[in-house]
C-alpha positions in Angstrom: 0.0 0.0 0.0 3.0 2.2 1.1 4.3 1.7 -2.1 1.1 3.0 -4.1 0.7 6.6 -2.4 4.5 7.0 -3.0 4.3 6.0 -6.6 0.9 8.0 -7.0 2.9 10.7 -5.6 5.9 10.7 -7.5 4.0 10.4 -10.5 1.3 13.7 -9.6 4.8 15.7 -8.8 6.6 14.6 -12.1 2.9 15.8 -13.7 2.9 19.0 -12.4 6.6 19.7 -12.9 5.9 18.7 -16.3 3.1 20.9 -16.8 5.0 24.2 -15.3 8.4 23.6 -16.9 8.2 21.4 -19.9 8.1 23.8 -22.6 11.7 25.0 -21.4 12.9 22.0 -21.1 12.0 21.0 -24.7 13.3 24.4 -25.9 16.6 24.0 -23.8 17.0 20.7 -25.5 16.2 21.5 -28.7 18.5 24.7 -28.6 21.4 22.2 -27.5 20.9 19.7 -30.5 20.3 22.4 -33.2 23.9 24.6 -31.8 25.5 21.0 -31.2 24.6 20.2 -35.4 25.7 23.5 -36.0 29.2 23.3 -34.9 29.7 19.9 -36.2 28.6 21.3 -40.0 31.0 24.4 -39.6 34.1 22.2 -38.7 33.1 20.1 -41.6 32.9 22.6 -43.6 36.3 24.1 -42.3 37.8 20.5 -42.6 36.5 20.8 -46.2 38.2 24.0 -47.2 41.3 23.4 -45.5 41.1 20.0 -47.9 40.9 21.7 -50.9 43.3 24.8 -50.8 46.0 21.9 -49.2 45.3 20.4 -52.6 45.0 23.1 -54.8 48.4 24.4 -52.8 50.2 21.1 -53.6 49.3 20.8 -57.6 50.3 24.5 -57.5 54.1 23.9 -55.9 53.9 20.4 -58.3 53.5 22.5 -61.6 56.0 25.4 -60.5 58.8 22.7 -59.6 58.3 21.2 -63.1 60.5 21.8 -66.5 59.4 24.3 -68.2 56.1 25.5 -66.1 53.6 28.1 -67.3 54.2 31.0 -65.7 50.3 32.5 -66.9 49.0 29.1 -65.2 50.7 29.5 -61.8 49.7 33.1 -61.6 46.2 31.9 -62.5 46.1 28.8 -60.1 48.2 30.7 -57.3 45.9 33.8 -57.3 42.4 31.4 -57.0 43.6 29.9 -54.1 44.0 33.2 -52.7 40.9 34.1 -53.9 38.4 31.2 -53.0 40.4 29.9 -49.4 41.8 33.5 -48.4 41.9 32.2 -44.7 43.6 29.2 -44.7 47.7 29.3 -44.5 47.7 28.0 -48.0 46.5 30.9 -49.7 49.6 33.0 -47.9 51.9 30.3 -48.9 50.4 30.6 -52.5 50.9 34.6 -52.2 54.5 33.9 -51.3 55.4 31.5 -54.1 53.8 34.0 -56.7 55.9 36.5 -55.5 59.2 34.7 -56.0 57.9 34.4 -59.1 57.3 38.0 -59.8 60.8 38.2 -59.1 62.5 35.9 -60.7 60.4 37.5 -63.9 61.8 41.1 -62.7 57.8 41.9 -62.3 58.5 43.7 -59.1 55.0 45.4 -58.7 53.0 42.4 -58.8 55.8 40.9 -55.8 55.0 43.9 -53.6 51.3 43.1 -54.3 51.6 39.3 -53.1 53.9 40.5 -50.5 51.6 42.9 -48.8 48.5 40.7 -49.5 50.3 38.1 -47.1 51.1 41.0 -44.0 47.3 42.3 -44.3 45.8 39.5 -44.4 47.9 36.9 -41.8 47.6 36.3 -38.6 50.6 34.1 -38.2 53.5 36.1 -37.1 56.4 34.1 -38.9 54.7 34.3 -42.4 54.3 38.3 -41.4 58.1 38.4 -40.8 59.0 36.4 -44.2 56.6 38.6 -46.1 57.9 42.0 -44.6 61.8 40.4 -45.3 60.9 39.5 -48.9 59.0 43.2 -48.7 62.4 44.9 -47.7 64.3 43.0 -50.4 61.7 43.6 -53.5 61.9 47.8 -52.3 65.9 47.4 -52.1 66.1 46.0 -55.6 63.6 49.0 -57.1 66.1 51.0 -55.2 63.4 52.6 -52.4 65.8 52.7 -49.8 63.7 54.6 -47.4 60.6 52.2 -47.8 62.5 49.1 -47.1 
């Protein structure tokens, strides 16, 4: 008998706890599940990009190591990675090999271009430094003393 009043009671207090809170317990819940899909389709999204500009990064250094490359096609391939992934490291790393390109084909506007891309838009303090070095060197050989 005992055990009937305290289930009946049990059961009348989980009723009327129900019936005062459970609309904020469903929207707490449902708040947790839709943030909690949320976040796992923005790191698969990031995981996605991150994918594709390290690919996109490695056909790129591939085609500038081989005989002969096409300069017009690695400016092309080197400035849509900067484009389409312009915050992951391999659109800075794309900016950088462009610009030794622009050197090595005495275009020294378009190096001071890819170099300054890579300061504005970093965060990473190291590829700040190599791009401000490789800054300094480009204004040296135009001869802007004072700039570098």
């Amino acid at each position: 008998m005992s055990e009937t009043i305290l289930d009946e009671g049990f059961v009348r207090t989980a009723k009327d706890l129900w019936n005062k809170h459970g609309n904020l317990i469903l929207t707490i819940v449902l708040i947790v599940v839709v943030a909690f899909t949320a976040l796992r389709y923005w790191n698969n999204y990031q995981d996605k990009l991150k994918m594709e500009s390290s690919v996109s990064y490695q056909n790129l250094i591939m085609e500038s190591q081989g005989a002969n490359p096409n300069k017009e096609a690695l400016f092309a391939k080197g400035n849509a990675i900067m484009t389409e992934y312009p915050d992951t490291v391999y659109a800075k790393f794309s900016a950088l090999l462009l610009a030794s390109i622009y050197v090595s084909e005495n275009n020294l506007d378009s190096a001071k271009n890819s170099l300054k891309w890579v300061v504005k838009n970093s965060d990473n303090t190291v590829l700040k430094s190599v791009a401000n070095e490789r800054l300094a060197r480009v204004l040296v050989a135009e001869k802007s003393y004072q700039a570098a």
